[in-house]
N, C-alpha and C positions, 0 to 999 in steps of 0.2 A: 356470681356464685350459684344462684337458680341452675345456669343450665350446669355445672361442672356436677352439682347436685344431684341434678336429673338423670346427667349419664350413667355415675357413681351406682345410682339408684337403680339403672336401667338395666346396667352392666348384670348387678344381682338377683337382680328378677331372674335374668335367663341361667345366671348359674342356677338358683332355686329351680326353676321349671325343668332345665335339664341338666337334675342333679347323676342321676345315675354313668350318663355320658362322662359329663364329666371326673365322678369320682374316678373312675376308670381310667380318665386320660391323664388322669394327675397323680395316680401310682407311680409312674416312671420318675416325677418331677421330686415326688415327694421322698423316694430313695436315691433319689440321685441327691437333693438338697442335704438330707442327712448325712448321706455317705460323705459329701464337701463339709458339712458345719464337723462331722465327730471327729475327720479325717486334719483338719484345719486347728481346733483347737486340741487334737492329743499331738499334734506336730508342735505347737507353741509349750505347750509342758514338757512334753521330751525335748526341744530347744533350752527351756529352762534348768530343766534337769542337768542338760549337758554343762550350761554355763556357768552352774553353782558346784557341780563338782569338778571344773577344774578350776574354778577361783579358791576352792577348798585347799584345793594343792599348792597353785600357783600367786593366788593371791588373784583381787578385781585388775583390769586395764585401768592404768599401767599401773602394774608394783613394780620399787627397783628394791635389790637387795643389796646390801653398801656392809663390807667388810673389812678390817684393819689388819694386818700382821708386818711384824717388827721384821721391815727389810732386810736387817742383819743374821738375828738366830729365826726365823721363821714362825716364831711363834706369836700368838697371842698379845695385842698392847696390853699394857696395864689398863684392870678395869676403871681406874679412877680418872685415869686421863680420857680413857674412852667415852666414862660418861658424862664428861666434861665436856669435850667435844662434840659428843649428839645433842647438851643439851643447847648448847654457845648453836648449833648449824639452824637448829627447831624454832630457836629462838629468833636467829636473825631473818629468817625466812617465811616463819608465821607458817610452820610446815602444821596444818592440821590433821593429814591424814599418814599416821607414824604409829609405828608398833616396833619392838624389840622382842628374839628370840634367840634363846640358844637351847644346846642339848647334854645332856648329865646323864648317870646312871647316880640313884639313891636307894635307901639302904629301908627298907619297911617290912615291919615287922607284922606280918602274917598270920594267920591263927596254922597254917600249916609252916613257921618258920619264917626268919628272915632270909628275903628275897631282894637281889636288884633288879630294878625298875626303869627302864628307860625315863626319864622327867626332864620334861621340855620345859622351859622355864621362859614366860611371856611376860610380857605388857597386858591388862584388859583389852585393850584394840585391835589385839590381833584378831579376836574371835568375831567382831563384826567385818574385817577386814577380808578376813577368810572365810565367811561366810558359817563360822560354825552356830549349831543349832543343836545343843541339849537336848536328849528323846526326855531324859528325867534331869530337874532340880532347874539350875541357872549357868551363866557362864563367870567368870572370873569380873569381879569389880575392881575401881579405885579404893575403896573403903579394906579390902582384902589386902592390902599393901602394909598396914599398922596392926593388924590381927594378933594377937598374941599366937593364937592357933590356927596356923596356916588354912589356907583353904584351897583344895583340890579340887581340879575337873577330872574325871577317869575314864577308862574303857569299861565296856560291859564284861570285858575278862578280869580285870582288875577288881569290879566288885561280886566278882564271882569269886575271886580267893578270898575276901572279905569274907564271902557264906551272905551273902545279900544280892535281895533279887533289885529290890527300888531302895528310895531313900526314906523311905517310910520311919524309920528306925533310927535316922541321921547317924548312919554310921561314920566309926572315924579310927584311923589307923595311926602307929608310933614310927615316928619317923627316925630310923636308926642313927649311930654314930656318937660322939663324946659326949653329945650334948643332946640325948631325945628330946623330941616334942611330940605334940599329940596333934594331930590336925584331922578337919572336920571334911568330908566330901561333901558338896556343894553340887556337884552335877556329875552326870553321865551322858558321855556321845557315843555315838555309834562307830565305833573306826577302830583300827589295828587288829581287824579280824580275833584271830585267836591268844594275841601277842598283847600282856599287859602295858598298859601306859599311862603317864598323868604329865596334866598341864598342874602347872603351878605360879602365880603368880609372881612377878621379876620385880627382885629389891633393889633398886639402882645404888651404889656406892660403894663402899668398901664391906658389907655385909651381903652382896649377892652371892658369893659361890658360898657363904655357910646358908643363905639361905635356901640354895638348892639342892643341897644333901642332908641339911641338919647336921651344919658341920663337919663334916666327915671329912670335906675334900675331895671333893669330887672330882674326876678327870673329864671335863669338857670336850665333847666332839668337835674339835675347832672353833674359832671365837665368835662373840655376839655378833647377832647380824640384826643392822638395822631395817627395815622396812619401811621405804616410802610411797604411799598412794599416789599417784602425778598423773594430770591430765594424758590420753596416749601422745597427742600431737603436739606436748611438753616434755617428752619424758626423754630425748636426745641432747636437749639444752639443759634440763634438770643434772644427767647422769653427768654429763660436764662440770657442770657448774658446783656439786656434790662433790666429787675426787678430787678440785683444786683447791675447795675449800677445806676437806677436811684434811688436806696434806700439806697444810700450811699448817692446821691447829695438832697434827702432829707430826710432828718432825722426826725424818725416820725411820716413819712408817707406810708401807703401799697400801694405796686404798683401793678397792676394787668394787665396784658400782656394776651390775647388770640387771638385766627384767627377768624375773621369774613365771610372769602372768603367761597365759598359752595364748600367742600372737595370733595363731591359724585357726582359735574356733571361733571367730568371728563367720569366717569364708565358709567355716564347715555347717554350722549352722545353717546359713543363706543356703546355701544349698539344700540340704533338706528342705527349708523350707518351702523352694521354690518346686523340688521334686513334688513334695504333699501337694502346692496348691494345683502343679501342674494335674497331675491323678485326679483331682479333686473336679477340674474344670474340665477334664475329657467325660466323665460320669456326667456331667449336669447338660454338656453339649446333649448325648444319647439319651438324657430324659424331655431335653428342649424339643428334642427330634417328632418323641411323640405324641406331644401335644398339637407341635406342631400338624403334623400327619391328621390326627381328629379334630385340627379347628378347621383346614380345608374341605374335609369331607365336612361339617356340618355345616359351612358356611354353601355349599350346594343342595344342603339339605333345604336350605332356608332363603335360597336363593330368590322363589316366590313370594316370601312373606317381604324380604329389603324390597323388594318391586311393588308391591302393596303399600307401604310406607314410604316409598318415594314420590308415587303418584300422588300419596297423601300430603305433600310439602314439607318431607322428612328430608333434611340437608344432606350432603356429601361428608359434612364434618360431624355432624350428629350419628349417621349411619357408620363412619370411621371409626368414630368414639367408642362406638357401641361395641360392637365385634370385638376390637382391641383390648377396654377394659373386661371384656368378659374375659379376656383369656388372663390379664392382668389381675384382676378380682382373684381369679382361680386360684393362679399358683401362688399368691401371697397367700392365701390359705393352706394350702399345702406344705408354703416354706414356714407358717407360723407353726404347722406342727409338726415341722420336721425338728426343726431348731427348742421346741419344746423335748421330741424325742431323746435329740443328741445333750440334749443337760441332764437330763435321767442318766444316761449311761455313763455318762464321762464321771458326775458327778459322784456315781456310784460302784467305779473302778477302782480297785487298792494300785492305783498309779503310783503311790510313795513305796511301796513294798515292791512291784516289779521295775519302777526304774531308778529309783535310787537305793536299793536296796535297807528298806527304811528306815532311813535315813531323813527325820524332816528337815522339807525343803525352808529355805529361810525367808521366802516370799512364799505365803501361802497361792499356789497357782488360780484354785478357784477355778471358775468356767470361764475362758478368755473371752471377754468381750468383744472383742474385734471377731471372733470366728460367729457368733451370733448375730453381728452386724454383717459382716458378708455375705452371710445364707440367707437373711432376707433379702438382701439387695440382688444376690445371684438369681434368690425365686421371682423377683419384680422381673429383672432384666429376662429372665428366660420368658415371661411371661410377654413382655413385651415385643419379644423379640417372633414368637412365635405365633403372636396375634396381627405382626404386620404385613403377612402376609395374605391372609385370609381378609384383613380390614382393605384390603389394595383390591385384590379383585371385586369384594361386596363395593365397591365404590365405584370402579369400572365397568360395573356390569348396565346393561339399560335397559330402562324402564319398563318398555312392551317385549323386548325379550323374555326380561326377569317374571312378567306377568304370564309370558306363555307358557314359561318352562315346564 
């Protein structure tokens, strides 16, 4: 340990003594590490970005979407048998990762008028499923299902015909039709642009379609559709094993089972990301380069002092060490603040406003740790890389030459 000490030690003298040289040599190193660590982790948040807004859509890998209609007139099973069926399939299977959706037009009463409403009518599940993420209040609970006064998730247009800006106020709107109610918003997401809309919690059995209009009777945009999470490389023997069972528990009826999830942003991801790190590793080469460049020159600079110290009983491995870690020392200096740099910046980019249009993300991104671990290891390696040359000749050179020089 003495000598690793030593060298450690040795190494930073000569930084200290020839600090000037070196800060100089280590500018390249020091934007090049940067330009790899900022470049490295806004590639993994826009990676993230991309994969949560189409799980939003599509649902996580794998979602399957599993539908019923009545082979004969085309329509719709009866919702009791249906939900009899999902729940006999849930149940036999120990299916944990399940959500139910469908969609309705309801009738709510506005302060500018009664308006219809697109209202999608869920499970609580769906919202972790699809990754939604409330900008204000909460998403849809279990407890929400027995509510006397429904509870609603909205667009920001929706509570803009309310005349509210947040939930400050817990506003709450009359849900039209024979039988009003009054129901409380509970949250606001960011989605459907200019176009109002509300999620609203799904009442399984024979009171779901008055629960999605408030009785009115709503017209269904085609029938519920169940939603299964399934491992990917289960999700061929699942969709199977789903369309025989549920067409046995109804008779009848065609079932149709497919993946909604976006199969190809796996591939499209990897890609960028390999683009980023490629960019990333041509910059740190062109800073390695110049380091490189001014340890040879100062290792001829000093080519007299190694020959003074070798006639003095200074090793081959010791003189190796020396050279090498100086340049090692170096750029781990330079890569600790470049990687300090790159957390400033990143950290202080409105990244949820230009790529998700903000929209928060449902994994807070934070500064990806992996990109701060690379840009050190990249500044070591370049450092190493670019001291082994200059440590090669300082080692090669001899003794009374070195003295004459």
């Amino acid at each position: 340990m003495t000598g690793i000490l030593g060298a450690f030690a040795e190494a930073w003298d000569e930084v200290r003594v020839h600090k000037a040289r070196v800060v100089l040599s280590l500018v390249g190193v020091f934007l090049a590490v940067f330009a790899l660590t900022t470049v490295t982790a806004l590639g993994a948040i826009v990676a993230q970005s991309q994969q949560e807004q189409a799980e939003r859509w599509g649902g996580r890998p794998a979602t399957l979407a599993v539908t019923a209609f009545d082979a004969t007139s085309g329509t719709a099973v009866d919702a009791a048998r249906w939900d009899a069926a999902v729940a006999g399939l849930v149940e036999r299977y120990g299916i944990t990762g399940s959500a139910t959706v469908s969609y309705s037009d309801g009738l709510y009463r506005l302060p500018g008028g009664t308006q219809t409403v697109q209202t999608t009518r869920v499970s609580p599940s769906y919202g972790p499923l699809h990754r939604i993420r409330p900008v204000h209040g909460r998403w849809l609970r279990e407890g929400d299902r027995a509510s006397l006064s429904p509870a609603l998730v909205v667009n920001e247009a929706f509570l803009g015909l309310l005349g509210h800006s947040d939930l400050s106020a817990r506003p709450t709107v009359v849900i039209g039709g024979p039988q009003p109610v009054t129901a409380t918003v509970v949250g606001v997401v960011r989605e459907g642009f200019e176009q109002p809309l509300v999620y609203r919690v799904d009442r399984s059995g024979g009171d779901a379609a008055a629960a999605a209009g408030g009785g009115a009777g709503p017209a269904f945009y085609g029938p519920p559709t169940l939603e299964l999470w399934v491992p990917p490389e289960q999700a061929d023997a699942v969709m199977a094993t789903v369309r025989n069972d549920l067409a046995r528990s109804l008779p009848g009826a065609q079932v149709d089972v497919y993946r909604t999830d976006d199969q190809g942003i796996g591939d499209s991801i990897g890609t960028l990301r390999a683009a980023i790190r490629g960019a990333g590793v041509v910059a740190l080469v062109l800073g390695g380069l110049g380091v490189l460049n001014v340890g040879l020159v100062t290792v001829r600079q000093r080519i007299r002092e190694i020959g003074v110290r070798r006639s003095f009983g200074a090793s081959s491995a010791r003189i190796f060490s020396a050279v090498m870690l100086e340049s090692v020392c170096a750029t781990a200096l330079a890569g600790v603040a470049a990687v300090a740099a790159a957390v400033l910046l990143v950290r202080n980019l409105p990244l949820v406003e230009w790529l998700a249009g903000g929209v928060p993300l449902a994994d807070d991104p934070g500064f990806p740790f992996e990109a701060a671990v690379e840009g050190m290891v990249a500044a070591t390696a370049v450092g190493a890389l670019a001291g082994l040359l200059p440590a090669v000749i300082a080692v090669r050179a001899r003794v009374i030459d070195a003295i004459r020089f």
